[in-house]
C-alpha positions, 0 to 999 in steps of 0.5 A, spaced: 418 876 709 415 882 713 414 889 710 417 895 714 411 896 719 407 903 717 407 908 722 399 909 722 393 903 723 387 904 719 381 905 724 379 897 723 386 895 723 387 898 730 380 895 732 384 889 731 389 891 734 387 894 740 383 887 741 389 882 741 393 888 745 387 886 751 387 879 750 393 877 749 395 872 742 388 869 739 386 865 734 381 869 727 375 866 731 377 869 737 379 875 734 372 875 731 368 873 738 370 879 741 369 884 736 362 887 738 359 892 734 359 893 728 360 886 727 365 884 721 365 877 717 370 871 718 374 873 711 375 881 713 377 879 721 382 874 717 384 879 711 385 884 716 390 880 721 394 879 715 394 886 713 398 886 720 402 881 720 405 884 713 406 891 716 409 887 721 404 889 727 403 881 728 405 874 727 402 868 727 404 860 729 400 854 727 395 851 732 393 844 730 389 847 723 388 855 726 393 860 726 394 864 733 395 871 732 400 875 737 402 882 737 409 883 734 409 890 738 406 893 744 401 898 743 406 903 747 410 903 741 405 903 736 404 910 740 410 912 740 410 910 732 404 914 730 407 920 734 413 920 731 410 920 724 406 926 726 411 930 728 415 928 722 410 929 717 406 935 720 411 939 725 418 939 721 420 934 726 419 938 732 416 935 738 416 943 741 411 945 735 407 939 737 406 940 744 405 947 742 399 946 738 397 942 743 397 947 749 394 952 744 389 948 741 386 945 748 383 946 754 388 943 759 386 943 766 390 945 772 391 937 773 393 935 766 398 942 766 401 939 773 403 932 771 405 936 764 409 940 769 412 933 773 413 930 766 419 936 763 421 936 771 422 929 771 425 930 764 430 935 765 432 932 771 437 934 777 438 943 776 
């Protein structure tokens, strides 16, 4: 039985991630070609890939005697996942505090503060 997927990825669990959300479901050989620099070895691609598939970010099935591994959950949601624990854990389960901070602590430009702008008008919908 899987565990309860955990609201954050390690960085190389997310390099693992971010290459089977790209490529669609892949075979740890597969996994392994496309992950470029730094190289990893055969057994940590593997280890890793069942690390999420135990968190529940993964599932495999057989292919003749390779596994093919697929995302259980969409990169959006993993997003939305590591927001929401961030909100939970360091703003009181404020989204308004996070935006805050965010608009406090960056530089947004007139382009970004419009389609922020766009977003909330979006969200509130009709006056």
């Amino acid at each position: 039985m899987a565990r309860k997927k955990t609201p954050t990825l390690t960085e190389a669990e997310y390099r693992l991630m971010d290459i089977v959300w790209t490529n669609g479901p892949l075979s740890v050989a597969e996994v392994l070609e496309r992950v470029g620099d730094p190289p990893l070895a055969y057994n940590t691609v593997l280890t890793t890939l069942r690390i999420l598939e135990q968190k529940g970010y993964l599932a495999h099935k057989a292919s003749g005697r390779a596994f093919i591994y697929r995302a259980n959950v969409g990169r959006d949601e993993a997003q939305r996942d590591v927001v929401n624990h961030v909100v939970a854990r360091f703003f009181g389960g404020s989204p308004r505090e996070l935006v805050l901070n965010l608009l406090e602590s960056e530089s947004v430009d007139d382009a970004e503060l419009a389609r922020l702008r766009e977003l909330i008008d979006r969200k509130a919908g009709p006056a």
